[in-house]
Backbone bond lengths (Angstrom), bond angles and torsions (degrees), N, CA, C in turn:
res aa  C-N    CA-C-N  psi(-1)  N-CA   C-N-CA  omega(-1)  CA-C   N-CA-C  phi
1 X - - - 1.454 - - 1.535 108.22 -
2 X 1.308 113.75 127.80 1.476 119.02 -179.92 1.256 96.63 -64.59
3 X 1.815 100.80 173.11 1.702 120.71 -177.51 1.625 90.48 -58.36
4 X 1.718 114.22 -81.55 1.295 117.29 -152.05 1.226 112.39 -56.90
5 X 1.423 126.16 -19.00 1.507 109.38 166.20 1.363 115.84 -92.67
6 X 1.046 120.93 58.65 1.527 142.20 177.94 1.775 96.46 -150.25
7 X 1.046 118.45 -32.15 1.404 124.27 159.97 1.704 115.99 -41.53
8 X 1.421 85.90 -93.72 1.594 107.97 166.17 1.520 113.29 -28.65
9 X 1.625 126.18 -35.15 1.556 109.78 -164.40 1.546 74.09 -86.09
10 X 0.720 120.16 -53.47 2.265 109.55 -154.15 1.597 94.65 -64.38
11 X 1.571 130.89 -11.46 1.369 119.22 172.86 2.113 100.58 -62.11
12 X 1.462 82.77 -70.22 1.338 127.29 168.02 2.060 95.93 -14.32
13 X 1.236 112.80 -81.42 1.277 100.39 162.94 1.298 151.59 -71.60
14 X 1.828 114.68 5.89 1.301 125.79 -178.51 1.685 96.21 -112.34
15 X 0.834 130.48 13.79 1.257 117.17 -143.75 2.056 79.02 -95.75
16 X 1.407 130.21 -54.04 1.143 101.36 172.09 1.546 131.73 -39.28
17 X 1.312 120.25 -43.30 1.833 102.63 164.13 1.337 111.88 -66.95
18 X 1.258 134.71 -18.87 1.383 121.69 -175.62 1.837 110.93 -64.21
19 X 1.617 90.75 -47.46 1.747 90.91 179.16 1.770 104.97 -68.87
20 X 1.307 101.69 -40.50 2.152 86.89 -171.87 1.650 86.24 -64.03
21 X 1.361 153.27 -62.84 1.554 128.25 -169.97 1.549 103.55 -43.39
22 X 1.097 124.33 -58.64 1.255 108.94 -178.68 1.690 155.95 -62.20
23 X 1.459 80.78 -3.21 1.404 110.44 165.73 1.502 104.89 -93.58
24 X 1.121 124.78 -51.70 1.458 123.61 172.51 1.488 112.63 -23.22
25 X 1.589 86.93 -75.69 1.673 110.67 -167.50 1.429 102.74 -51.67
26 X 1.364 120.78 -36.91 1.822 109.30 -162.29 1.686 108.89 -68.14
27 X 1.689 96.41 -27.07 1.369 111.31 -170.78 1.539 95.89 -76.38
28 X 1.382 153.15 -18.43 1.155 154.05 -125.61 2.172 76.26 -113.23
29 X 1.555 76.21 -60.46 1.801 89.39 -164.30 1.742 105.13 -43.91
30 X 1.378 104.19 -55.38 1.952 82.28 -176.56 2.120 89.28 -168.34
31 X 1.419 111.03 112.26 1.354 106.74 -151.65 1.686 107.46 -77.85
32 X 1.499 105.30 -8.22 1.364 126.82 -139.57 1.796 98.93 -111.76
33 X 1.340 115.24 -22.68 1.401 113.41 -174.71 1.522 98.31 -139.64
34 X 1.787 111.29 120.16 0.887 133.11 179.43 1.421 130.01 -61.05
35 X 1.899 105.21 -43.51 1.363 91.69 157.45 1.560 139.74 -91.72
36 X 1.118 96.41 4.55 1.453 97.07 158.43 1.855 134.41 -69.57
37 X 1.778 81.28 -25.80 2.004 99.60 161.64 1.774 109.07 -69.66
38 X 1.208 101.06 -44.74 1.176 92.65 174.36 1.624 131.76 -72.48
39 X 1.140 109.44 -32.93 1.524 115.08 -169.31 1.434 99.16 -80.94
40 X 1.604 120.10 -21.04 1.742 104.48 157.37 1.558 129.61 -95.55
41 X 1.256 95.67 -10.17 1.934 106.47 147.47 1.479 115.57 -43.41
42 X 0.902 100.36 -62.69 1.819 115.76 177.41 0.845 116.57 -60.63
43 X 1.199 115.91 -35.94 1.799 108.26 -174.09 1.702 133.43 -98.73
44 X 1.801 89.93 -4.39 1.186 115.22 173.02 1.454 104.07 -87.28
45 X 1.674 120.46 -38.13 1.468 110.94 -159.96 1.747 99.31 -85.02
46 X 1.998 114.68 -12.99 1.075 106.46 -168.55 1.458 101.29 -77.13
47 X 1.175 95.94 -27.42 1.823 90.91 -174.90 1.242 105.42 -83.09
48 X 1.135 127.08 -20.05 2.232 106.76 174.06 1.642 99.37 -86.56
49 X 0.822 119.62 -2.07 1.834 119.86 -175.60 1.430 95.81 -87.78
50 X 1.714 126.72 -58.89 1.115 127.97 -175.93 1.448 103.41 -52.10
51 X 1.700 117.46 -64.61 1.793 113.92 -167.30 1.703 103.46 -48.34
52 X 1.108 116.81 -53.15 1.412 129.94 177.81 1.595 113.92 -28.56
53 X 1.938 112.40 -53.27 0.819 123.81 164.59 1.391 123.93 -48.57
54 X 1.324 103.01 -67.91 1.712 111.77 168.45 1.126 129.49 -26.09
55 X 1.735 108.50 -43.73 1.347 112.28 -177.48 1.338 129.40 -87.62
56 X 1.763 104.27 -25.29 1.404 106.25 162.75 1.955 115.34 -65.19
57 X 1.013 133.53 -29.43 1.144 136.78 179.14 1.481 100.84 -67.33
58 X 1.293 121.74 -67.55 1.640 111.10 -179.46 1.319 124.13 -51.76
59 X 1.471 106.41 -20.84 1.380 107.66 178.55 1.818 126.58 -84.75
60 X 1.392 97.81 -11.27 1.520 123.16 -168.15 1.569 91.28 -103.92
């Protein structure tokens, strides 16, 4: 089994605290306006999707 898919399973099993932090945090950001939860939803998952990206390419 490669590294990153040894990655992916420990994502794979944290990923429930990842979403309750992330519900936290959106609520932290502004509790009262929805798209503002959302538009930092997005911009948090775009940026770990992009590094994510990055890293599978350097690693390949």
């Amino acid at each position: 089994m490669k590294y990153y898919q040894k990655l992916i399973i420990k994502l794979n099993i944290n990923l429930r605290f990842i979403k309750e932090y992330m519900w936290i945090a959106g609520h932290e950001v502004d509790a009262s306006n929805r798209i503002v939860r959302l538009f930092f939803y997005g911009f948090v998952s775009f940026t770990f999707f992009s590094m994510m990206t990055m890293v599978f390419l350097l690693m390949s």
